[in-house]
FINU-300395 format. One record per residue: residue in one letter; x, y, z of N, C-alpha, C in turn. Coordinates in nm, 3 decimals. Layout:
! residues N
{'A'; {X; Y; Z}; {X; Y; Z}; {X; Y; Z}} ...
This chain:
! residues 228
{'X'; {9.416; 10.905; 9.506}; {9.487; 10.778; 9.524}; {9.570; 10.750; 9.399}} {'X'; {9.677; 10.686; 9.387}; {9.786; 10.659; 9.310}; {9.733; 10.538; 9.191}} {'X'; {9.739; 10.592; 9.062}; {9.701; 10.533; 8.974}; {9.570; 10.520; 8.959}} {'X'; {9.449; 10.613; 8.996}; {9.355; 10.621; 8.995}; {9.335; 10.688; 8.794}} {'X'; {9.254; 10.599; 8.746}; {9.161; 10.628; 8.583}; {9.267; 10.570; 8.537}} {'X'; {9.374; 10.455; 8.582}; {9.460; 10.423; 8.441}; {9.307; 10.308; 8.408}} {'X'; {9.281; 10.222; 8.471}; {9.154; 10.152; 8.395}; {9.085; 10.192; 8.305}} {'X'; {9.038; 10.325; 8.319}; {8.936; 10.420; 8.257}; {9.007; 10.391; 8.112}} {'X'; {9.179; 10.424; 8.144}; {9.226; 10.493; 8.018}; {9.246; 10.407; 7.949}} {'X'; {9.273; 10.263; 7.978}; {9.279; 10.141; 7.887}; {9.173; 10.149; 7.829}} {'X'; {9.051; 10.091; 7.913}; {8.946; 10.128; 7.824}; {8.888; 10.150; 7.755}} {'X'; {8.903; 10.319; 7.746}; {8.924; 10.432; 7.585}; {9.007; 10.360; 7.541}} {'X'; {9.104; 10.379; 7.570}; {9.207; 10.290; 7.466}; {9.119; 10.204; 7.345}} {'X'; {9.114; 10.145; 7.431}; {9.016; 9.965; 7.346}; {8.919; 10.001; 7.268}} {'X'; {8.839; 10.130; 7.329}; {8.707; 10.206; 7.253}; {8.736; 10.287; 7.162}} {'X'; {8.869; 10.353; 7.160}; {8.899; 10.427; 7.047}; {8.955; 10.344; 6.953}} {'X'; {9.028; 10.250; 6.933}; {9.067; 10.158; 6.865}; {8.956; 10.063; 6.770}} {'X'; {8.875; 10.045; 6.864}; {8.718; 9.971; 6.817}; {8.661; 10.060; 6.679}} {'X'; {8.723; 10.212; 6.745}; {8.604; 10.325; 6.691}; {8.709; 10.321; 6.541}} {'X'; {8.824; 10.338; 6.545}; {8.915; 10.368; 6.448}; {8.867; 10.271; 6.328}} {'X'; {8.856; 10.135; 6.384}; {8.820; 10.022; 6.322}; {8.711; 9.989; 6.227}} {'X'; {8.642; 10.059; 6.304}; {8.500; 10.100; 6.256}; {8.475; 10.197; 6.149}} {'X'; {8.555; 10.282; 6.178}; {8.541; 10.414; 6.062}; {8.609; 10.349; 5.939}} {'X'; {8.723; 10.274; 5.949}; {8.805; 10.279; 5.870}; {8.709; 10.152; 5.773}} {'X'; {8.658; 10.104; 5.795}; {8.542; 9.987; 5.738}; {8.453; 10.050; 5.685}} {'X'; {8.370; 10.150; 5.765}; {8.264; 10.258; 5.691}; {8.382; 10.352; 5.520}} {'X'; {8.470; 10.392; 5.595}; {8.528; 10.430; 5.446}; {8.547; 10.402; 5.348}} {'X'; {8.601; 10.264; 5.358}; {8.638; 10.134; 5.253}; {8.494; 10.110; 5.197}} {'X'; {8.384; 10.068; 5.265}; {8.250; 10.111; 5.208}; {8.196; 10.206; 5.150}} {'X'; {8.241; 10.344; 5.195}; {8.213; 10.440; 5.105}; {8.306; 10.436; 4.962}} {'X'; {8.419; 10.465; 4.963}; {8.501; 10.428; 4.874}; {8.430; 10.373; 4.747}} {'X'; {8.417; 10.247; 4.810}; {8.403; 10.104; 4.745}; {8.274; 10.094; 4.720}} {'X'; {8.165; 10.233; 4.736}; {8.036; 10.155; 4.725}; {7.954; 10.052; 4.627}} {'X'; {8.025; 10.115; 4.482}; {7.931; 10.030; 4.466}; {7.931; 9.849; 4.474}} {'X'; {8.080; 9.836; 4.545}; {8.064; 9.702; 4.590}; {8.030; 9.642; 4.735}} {'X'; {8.049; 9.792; 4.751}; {8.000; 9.806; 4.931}; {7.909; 9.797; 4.959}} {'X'; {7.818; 9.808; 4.881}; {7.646; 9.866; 4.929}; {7.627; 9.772; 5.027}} {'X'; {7.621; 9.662; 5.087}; {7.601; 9.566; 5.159}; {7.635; 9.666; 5.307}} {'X'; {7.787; 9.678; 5.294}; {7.823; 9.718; 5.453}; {7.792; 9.871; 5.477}} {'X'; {7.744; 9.953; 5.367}; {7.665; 10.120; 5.377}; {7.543; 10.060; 5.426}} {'X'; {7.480; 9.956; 5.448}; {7.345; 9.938; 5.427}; {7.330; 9.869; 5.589}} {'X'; {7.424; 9.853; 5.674}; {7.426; 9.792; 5.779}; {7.521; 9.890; 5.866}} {'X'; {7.506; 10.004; 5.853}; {7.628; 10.105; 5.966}; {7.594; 10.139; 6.032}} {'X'; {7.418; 10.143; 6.089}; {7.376; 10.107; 6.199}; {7.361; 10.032; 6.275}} {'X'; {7.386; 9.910; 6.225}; {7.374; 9.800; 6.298}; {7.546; 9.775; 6.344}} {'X'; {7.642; 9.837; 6.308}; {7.769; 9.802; 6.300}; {7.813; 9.910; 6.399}} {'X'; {7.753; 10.065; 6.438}; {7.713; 10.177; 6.502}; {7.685; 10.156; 6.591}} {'X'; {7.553; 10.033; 6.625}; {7.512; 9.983; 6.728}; {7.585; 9.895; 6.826}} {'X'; {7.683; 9.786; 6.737}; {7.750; 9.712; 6.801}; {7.892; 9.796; 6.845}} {'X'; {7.888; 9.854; 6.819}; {8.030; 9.927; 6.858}; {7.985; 10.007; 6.981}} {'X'; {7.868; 10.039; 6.990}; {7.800; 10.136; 7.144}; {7.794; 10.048; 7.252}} {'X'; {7.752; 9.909; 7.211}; {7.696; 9.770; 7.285}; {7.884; 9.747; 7.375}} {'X'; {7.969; 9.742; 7.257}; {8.120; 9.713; 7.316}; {8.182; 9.857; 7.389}} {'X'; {8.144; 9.940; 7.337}; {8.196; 10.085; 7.447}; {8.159; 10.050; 7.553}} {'X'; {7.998; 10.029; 7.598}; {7.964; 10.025; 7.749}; {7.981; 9.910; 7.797}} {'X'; {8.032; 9.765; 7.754}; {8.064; 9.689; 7.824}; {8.213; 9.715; 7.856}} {'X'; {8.308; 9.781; 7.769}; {8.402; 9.800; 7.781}; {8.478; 9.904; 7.929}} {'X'; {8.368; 10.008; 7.928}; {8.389; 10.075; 8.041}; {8.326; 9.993; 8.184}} {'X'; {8.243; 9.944; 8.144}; {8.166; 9.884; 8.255}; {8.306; 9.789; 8.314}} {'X'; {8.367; 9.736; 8.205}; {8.493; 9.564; 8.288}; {8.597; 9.664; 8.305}} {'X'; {8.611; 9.803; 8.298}; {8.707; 9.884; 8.299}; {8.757; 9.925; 8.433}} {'X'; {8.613; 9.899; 8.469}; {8.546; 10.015; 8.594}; {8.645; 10.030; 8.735}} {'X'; {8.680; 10.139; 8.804}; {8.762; 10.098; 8.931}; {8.759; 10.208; 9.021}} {'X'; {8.645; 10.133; 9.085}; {8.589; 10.239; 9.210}; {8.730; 10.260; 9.303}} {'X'; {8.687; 10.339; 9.398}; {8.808; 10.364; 9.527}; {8.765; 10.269; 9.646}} {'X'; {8.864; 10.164; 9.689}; {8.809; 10.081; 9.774}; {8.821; 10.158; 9.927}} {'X'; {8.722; 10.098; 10.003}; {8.740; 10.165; 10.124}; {8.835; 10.079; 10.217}} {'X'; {8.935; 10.137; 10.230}; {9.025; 10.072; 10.271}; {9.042; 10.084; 10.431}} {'X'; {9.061; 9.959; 10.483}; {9.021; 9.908; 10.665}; {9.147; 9.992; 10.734}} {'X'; {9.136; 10.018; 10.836}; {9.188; 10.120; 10.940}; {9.224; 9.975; 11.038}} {'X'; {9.331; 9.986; 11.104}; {9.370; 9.929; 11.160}; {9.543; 9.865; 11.103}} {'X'; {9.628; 9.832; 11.250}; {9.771; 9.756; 11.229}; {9.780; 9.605; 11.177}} {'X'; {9.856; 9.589; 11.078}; {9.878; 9.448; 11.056}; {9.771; 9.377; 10.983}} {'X'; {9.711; 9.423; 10.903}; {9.575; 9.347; 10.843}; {9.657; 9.332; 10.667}} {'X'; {9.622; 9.236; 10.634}; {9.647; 9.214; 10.494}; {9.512; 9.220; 10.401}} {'X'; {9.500; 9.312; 10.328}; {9.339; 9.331; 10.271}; {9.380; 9.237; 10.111}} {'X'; {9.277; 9.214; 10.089}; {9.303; 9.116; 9.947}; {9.302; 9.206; 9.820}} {'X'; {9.401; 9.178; 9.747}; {9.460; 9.258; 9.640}; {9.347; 9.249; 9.548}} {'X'; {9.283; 9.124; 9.531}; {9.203; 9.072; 9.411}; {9.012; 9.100; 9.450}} {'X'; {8.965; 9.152; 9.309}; {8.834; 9.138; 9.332}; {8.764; 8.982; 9.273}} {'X'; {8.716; 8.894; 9.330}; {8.697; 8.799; 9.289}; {8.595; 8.685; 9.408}} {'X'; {8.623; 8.550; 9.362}; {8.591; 8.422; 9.443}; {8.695; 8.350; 9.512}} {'X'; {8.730; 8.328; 9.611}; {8.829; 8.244; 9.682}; {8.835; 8.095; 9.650}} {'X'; {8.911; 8.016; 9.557}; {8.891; 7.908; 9.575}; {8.995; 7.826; 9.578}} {'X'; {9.063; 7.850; 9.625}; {9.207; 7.746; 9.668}; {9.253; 7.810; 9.808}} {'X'; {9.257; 7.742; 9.936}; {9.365; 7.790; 9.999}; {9.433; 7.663; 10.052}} {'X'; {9.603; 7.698; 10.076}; {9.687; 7.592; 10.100}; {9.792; 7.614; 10.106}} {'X'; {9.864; 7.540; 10.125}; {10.014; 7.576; 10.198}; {10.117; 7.526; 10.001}} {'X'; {10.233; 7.625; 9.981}; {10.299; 7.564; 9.896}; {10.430; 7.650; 9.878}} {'X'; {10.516; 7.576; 9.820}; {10.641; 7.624; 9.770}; {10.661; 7.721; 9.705}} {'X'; {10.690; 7.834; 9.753}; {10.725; 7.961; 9.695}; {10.841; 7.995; 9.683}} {'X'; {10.950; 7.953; 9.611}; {11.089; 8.019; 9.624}; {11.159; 8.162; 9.572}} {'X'; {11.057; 8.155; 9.457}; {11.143; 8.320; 9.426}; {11.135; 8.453; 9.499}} {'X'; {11.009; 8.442; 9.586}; {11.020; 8.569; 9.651}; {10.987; 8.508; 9.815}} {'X'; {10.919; 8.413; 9.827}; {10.885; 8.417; 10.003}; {10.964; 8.288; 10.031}} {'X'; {11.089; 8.272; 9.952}; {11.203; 8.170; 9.993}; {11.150; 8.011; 10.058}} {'X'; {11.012; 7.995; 10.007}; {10.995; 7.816; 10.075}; {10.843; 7.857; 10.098}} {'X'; {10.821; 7.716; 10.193}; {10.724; 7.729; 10.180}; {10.629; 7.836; 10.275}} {'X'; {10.507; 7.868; 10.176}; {10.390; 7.941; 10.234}; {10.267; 7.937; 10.216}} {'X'; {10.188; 8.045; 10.258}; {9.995; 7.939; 10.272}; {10.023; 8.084; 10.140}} {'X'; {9.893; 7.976; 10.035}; {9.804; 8.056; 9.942}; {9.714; 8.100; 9.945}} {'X'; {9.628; 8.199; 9.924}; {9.552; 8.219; 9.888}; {9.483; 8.228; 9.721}} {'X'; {9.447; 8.181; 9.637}; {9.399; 8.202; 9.516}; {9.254; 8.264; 9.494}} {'X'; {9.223; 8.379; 9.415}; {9.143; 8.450; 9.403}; {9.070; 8.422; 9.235}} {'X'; {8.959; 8.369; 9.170}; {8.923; 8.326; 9.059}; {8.867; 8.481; 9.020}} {'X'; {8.893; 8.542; 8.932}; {8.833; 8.695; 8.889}; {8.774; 8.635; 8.751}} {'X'; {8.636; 8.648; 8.754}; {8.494; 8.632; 8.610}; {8.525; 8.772; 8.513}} {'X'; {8.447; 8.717; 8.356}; {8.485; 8.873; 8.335}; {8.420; 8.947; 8.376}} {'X'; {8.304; 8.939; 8.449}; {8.205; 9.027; 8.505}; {8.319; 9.109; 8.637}} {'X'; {8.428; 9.022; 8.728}; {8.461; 9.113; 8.821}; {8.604; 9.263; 8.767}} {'X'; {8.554; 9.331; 8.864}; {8.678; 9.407; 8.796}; {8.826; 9.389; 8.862}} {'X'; {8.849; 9.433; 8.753}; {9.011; 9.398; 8.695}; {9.134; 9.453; 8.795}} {'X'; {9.145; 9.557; 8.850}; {9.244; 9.623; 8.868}; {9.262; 9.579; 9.035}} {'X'; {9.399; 9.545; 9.073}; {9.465; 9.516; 9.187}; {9.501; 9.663; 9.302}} {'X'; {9.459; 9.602; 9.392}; {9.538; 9.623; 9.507}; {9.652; 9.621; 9.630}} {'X'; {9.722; 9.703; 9.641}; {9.827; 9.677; 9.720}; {9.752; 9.582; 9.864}} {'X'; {9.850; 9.474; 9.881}; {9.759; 9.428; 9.990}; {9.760; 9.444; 10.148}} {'X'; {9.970; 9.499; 10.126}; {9.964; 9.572; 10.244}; {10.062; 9.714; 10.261}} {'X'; {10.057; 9.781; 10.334}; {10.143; 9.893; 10.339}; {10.288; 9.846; 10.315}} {'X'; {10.384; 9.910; 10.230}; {10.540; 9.876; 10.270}; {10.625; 9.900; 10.140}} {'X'; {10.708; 9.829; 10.061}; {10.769; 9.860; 9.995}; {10.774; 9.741; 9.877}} {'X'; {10.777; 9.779; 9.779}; {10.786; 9.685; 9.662}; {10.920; 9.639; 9.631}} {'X'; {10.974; 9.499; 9.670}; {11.097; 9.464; 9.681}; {11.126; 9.353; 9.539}} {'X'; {11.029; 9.294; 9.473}; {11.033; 9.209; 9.417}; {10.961; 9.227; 9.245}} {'X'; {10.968; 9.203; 9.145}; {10.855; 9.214; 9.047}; {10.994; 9.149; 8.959}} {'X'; {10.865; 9.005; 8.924}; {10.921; 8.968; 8.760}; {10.785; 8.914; 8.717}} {'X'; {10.807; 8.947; 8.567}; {10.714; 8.888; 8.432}; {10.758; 8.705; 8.400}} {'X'; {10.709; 8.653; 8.392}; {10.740; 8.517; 8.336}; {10.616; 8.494; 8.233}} {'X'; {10.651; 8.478; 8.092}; {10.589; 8.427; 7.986}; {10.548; 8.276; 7.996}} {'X'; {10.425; 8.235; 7.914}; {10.364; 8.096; 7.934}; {10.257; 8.076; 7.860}} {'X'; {10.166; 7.964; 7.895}; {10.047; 7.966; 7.848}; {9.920; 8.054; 7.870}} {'X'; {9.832; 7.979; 7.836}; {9.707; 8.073; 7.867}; {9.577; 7.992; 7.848}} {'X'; {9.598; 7.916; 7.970}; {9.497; 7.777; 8.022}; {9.401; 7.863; 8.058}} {'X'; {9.306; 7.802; 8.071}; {9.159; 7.862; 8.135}; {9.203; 7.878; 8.284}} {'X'; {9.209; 8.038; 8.338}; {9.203; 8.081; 8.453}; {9.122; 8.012; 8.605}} {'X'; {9.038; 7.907; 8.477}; {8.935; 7.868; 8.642}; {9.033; 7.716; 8.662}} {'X'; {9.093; 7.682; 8.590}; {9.196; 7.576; 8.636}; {9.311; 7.615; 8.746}} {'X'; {9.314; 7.590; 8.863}; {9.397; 7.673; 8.950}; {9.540; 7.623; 8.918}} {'X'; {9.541; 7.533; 8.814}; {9.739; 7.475; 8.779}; {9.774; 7.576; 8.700}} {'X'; {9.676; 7.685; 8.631}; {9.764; 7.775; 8.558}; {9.795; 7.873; 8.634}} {'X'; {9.827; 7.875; 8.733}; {9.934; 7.929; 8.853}; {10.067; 7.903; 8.814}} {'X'; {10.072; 7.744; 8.778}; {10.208; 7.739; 8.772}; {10.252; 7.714; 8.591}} {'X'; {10.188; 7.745; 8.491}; {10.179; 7.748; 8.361}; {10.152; 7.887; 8.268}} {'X'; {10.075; 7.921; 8.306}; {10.038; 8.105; 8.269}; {10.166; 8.163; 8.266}} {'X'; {10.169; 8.284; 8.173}; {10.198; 8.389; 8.204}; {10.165; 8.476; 8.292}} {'X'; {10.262; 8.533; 8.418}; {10.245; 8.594; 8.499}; {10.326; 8.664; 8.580}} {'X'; {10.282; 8.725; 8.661}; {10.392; 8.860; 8.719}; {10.370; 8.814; 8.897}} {'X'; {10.468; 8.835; 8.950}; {10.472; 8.786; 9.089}; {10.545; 8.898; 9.156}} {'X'; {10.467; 8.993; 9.212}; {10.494; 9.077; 9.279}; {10.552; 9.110; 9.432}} {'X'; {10.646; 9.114; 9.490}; {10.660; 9.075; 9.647}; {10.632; 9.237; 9.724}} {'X'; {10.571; 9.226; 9.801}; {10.605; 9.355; 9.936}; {10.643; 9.309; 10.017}} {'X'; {10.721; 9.396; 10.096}; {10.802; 9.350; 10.229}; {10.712; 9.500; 10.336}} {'X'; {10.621; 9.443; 10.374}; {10.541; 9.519; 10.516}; {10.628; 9.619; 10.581}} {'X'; {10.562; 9.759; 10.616}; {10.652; 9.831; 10.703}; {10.524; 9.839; 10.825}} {'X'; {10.452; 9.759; 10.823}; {10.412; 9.756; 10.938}; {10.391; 9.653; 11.088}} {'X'; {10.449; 9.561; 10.992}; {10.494; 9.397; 11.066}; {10.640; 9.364; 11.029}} {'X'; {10.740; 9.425; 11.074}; {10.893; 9.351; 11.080}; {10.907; 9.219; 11.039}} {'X'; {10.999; 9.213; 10.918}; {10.984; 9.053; 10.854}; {10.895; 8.981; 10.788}} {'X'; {10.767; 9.074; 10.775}; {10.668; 8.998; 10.689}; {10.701; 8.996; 10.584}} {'X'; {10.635; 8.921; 10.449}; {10.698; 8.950; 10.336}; {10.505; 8.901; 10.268}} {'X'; {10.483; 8.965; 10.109}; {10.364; 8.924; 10.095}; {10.373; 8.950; 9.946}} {'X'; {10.311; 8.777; 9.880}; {10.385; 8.798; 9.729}; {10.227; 8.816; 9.640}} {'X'; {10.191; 8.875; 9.535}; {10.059; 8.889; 9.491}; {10.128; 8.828; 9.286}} {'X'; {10.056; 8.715; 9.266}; {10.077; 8.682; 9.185}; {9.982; 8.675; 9.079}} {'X'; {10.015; 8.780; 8.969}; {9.901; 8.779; 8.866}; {9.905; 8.708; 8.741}} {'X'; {9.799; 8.676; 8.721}; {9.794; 8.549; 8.636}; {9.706; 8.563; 8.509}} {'X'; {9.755; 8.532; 8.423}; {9.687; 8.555; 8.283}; {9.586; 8.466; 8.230}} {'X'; {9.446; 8.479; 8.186}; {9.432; 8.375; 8.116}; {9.375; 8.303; 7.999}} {'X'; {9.253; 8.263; 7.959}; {9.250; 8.261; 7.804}; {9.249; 8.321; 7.720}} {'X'; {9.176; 8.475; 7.822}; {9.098; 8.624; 7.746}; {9.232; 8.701; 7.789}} {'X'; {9.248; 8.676; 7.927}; {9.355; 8.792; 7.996}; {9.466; 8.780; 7.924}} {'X'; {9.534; 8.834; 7.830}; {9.671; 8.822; 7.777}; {9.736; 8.943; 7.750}} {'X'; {9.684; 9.019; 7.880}; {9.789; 9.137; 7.890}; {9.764; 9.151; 8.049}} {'X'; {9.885; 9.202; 8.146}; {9.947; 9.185; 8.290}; {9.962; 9.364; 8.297}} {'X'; {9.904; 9.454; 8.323}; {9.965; 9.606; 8.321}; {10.017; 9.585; 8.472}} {'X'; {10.148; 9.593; 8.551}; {10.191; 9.620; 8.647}; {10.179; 9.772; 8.621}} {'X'; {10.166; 9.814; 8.751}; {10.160; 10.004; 8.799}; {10.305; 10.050; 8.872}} {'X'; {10.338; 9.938; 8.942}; {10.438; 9.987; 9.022}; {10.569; 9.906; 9.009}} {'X'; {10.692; 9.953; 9.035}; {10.809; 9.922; 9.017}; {10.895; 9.836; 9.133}} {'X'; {11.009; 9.769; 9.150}; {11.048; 9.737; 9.258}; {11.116; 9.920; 9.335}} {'X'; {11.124; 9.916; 9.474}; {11.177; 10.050; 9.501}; {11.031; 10.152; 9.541}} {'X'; {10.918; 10.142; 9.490}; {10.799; 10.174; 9.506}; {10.724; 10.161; 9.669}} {'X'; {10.704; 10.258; 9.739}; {10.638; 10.288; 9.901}; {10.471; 10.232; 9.869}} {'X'; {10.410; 10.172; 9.889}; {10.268; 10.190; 9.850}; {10.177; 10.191; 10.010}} {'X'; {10.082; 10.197; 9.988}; {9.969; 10.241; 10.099}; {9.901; 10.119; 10.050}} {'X'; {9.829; 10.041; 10.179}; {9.762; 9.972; 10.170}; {9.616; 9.975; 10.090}} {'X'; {9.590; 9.886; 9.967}; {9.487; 9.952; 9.890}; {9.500; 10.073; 9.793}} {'X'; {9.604; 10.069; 9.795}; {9.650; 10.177; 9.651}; {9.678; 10.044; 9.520}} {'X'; {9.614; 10.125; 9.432}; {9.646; 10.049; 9.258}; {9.768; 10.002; 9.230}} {'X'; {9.746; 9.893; 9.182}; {9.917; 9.834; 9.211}; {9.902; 9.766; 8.994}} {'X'; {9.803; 9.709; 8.986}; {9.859; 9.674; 8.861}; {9.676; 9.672; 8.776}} {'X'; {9.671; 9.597; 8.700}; {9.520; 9.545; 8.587}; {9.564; 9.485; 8.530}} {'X'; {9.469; 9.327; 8.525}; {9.426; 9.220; 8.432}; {9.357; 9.245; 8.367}} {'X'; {9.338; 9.205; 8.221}; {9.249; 9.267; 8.092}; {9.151; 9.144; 8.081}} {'X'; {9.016; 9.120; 8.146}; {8.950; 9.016; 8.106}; {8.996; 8.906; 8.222}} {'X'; {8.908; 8.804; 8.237}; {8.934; 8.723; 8.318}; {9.070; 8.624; 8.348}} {'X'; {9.066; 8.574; 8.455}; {9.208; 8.586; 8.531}; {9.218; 8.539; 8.675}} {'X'; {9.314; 8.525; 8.714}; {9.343; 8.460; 8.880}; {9.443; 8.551; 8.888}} {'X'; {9.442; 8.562; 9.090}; {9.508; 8.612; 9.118}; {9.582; 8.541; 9.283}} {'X'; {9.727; 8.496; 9.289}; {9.733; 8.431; 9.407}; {9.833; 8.506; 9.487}} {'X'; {9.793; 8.502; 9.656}; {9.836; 8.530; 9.725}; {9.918; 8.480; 9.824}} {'X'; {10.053; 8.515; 9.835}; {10.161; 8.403; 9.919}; {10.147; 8.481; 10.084}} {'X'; {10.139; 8.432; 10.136}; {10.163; 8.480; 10.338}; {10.279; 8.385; 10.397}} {'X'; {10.332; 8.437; 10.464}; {10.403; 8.384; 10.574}; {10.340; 8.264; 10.642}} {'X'; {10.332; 8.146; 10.695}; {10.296; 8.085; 10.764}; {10.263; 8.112; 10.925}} {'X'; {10.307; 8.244; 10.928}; {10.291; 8.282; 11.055}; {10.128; 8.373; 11.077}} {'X'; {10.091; 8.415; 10.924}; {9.989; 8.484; 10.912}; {9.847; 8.420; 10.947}} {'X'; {9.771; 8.478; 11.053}; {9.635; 8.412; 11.069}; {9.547; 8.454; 10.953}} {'X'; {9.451; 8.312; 10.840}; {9.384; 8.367; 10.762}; {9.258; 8.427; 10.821}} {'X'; {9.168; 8.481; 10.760}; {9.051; 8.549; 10.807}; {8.937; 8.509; 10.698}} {'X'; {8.984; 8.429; 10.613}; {8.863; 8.419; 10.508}; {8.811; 8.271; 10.472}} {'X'; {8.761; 8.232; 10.411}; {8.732; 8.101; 10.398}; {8.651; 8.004; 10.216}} {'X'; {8.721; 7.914; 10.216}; {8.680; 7.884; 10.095}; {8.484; 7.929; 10.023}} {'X'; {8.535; 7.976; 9.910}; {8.419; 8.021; 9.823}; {8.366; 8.171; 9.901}} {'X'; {8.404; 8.271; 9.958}; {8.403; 8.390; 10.015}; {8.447; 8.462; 9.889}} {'X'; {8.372; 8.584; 9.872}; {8.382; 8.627; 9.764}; {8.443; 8.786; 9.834}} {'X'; {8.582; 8.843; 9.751}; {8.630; 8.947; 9.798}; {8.628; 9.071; 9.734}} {'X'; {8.686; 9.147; 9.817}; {8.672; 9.278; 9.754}; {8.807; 9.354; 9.758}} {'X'; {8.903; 9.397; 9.627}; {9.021; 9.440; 9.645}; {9.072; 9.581; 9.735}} {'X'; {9.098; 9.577; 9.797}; {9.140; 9.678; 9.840}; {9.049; 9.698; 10.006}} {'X'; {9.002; 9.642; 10.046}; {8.903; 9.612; 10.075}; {8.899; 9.552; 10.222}} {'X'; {8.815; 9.407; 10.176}; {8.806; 9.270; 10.239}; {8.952; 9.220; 10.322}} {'X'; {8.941; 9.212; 10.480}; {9.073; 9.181; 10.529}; {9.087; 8.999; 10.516}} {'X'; {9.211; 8.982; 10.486}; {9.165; 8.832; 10.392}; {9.309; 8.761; 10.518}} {'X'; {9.403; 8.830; 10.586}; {9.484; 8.770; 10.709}; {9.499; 8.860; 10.829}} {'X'; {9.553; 8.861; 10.876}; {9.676; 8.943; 11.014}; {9.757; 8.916; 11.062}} {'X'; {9.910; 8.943; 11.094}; {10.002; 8.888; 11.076}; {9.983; 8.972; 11.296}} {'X'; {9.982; 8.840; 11.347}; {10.003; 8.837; 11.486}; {10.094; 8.865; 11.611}} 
């Protein structure tokens, strides 16, 4: 599947960086011992905490292969998370007016990495810079930094379906995967939030939902509409 271990590779990333960090502190201690002796005298315990942040690190990294639903016209939910907003609202930059939301609350416990939500083509992607309100406030939808992604369905004529990722106190990095011009498969890797975060979903008004407040989803996954 497409973009499968970039999570992994952030990850390392973060763990080799940790590790660099680490050494480079043990040196300055060696160096420096005899003013160091303090931090030579604790590099196990500093050894330890750096093992403690590797495996949580891979653990929020983590990004199984979702099993993705068989069937026409289903919109599966991009986000792994809690459902807690749905409602109708003004979307102009990509689904031209108004449409129903979906909002997805992602803990740092859930993982990070998005899903395409439906088969078709990536017509839309912009970054907009902002704050970085606490994610469980659903107004930093419209305050955050965030990326608003549109697909236009090749399997429902005229659908259009916008996935908007949202940054937030911890989350202050947005990795998009895919480009405008981009074919994707329903449930293929589309982007990763670093740390907790929201994620909202625009539908057509024509779309029947399938899910219901405080339903907890699964990206790539969980069929969350169907466009009729």
């Amino acid at each position: 599947m497409m973009h499968s271990g970039r999570a992994a590779g952030a990850a390392l990333k973060l763990i080799l960086l940790a590790l660099g960090g680490l050494l480079a502190l043990l040196l300055a201690g060696w160096i420096a011992k005899n003013i160091g002796t303090g931090i030579l005298a604790i590099t196990w315990v500093l050894v330890g905490l750096w093992a403690v942040f590797a495996i949580f690190t891979f653990y929020f990294f983590r990004d199984p292969d979702p099993t993705v639903p068989i069937g026409a016209n289903l919109v599966v939910s991009p986000a792994h998370g809690k459902v807690d907003v749905l409602d109708t609202i003004n979307e102009p930059e990509f689904m031209g007016g108004e449409c129903q939301r979906i909002s997805v609350f992602l803990s740092v416990i859930d993982i990070h990495v998005q899903n395409a939500p439906v088969a078709g083509r990536v017509s839309f992607s912009k970054y907009t810079s902002g704050e970085f309100m606490s994610a469980l406030k659903t107004e930093s939808a419209a305050h955050n930094e965030n990326c608003l992604i549109g697909f236009d369905s090749i399997e429902t004529a005229g659908a259009k379906v916008g996935v908007r990722l949202i940054a937030g106190v911890l989350a202050r990095r947005i990795v998009p995967f895919v480009a405008v011009g981009d074919f994707m498969k329903r449930g293929e890797r589309i982007s990763l939030i670093q740390f907790g975060s929201r994620t909202d979903i625009y539908l057509p008004k024509s779309a029947k939902i399938k899910i219901k407040m405080g339903d907890r989803v699964v990206g790539g996954e969980t069929v969350i509409a169907v466009f009729e």
